[in-house]
C-alpha positions, 0 to 999 in steps of 0.5 A: 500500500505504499504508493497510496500516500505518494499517489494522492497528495499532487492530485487528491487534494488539489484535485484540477485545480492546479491545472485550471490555475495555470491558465490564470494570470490575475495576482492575488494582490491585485484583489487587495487581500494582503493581510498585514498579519500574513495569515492564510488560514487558521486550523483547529480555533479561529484564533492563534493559540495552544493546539491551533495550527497557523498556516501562514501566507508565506506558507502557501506561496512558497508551495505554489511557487515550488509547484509553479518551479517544475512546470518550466524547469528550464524557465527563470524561477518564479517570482512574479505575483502568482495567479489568484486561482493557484494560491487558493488552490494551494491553500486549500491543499494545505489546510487539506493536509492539515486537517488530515495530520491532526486527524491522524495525531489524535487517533495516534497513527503509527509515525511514518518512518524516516525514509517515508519522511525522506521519499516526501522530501524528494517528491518535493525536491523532483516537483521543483525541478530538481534539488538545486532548482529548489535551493535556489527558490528558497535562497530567491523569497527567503525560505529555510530548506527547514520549511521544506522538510515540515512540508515533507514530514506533514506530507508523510504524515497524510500518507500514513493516514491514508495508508491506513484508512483508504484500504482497498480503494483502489482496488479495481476490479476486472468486472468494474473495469469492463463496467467502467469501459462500456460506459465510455465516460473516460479517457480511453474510448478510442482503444480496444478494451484488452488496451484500455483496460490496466490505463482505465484501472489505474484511472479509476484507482486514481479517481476512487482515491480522489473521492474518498480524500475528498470526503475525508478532508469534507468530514474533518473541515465540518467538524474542525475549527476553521477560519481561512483568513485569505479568503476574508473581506 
């Protein structure tokens, strides 16, 4: 089961999108929504203090920028003002990912082990474009490769979770698969079904994993403490 976790945290939680913001170009302050405090969001009280998780603005923009790095790896780092769609798609990631290790905190989810921890970290220095490209982002805004590896360890956290509560998600069937093909609604309607059939399983595993993130990350923000302060006035 491990490819679970490493499979849902570039897709699941960010579901398109990532994608759909990309084609954006309106910056987040263009809309006049710098808060002077720098707080984004708020995870577990609508007020800094003790159990409370405080996801900063600086929080999620060096996380958009990361994903915007590998993109364009050839491309000169991106430090432009970022599309609005993308940073609130990447907030929602976070707080996402958040809710999901403090779930995973309470219930005492066996702590993923150093090399899970060190997998996240090269997913994320491979999302970058590679770990120099990633250094450099980090020296361009500011940031402490310290950042990174909290990223890497919350990341490893939501993949434990995962692990051990989406088993048998993706478990796709022969009989669901040839059900799934003769629906036509997927990618893959202009191949025969003995062609289609493992790409067609692997994209309904990844679609069940997306739902069933979804609804967890659903249960958790309706029983959470919540306050997203980008989003405010």
């Amino acid at each position: 089961m491990a490819p679970l976790g490493t499979a849902l945290l570039g897709t699941a939680l960010l579901g398109g999108l990532l994608g759909a913001a990309l084609l954006l170009s309106t910056p987040l302050q263009a809309q006049g929504r710098v808060h002077a405090d720098g707080l984004a969001a708020l995870v577990g009280g609508l007020a800094p203090g003790p159990g409370v998780d405080v996801l900063l603005r600086s929080d999620v923009e060096l996380r958009a920028r990361l994903h915007l790095a590998g993109q364009a790896p050839d491309s000169p780092l991106p430090l432009a003002p970022l599309p609005t769609a993308l940073v609130r798609a990447t907030l929602d990631e976070l707080v996402g990912e958040l809710l999901i290790a403090r779930e995973a905190a309470r219930v005492r989810i066996r702590p993923p082990s150093t090399a899970d921890v060190l997998h996240e970290r090269e997913r994320l220095e491979a999302e970058a474009g590679g770990a120099e490209r990633l250094a450099g982002l980090l020296r361009a805004v500011g940031a402490s490769p310290s950042e990174v590896d909290e990223l890497a360890r919350r990341r490893a956290v939501v993949g434990a979770f995962l692990t051990a509560n989406l088993e048998g998600t993706t478990e796709i069937s022969d009989a669901e698969v040839e059900r799934l093909y003769l629906t036509g609604e997927h990618p893959f309607a202009d191949l025969e079904l003995e062609e289609a059939r493992e790409p067609l399983r692997i994209w309904a595993a990844q679609a069940a994993l997306e739902r069933a993130v979804a609804r967890w990350v659903g249960v958790l923000r309706a029983r959470t403490p919540l306050r997203i302060v980008l989003r405010d006035p």
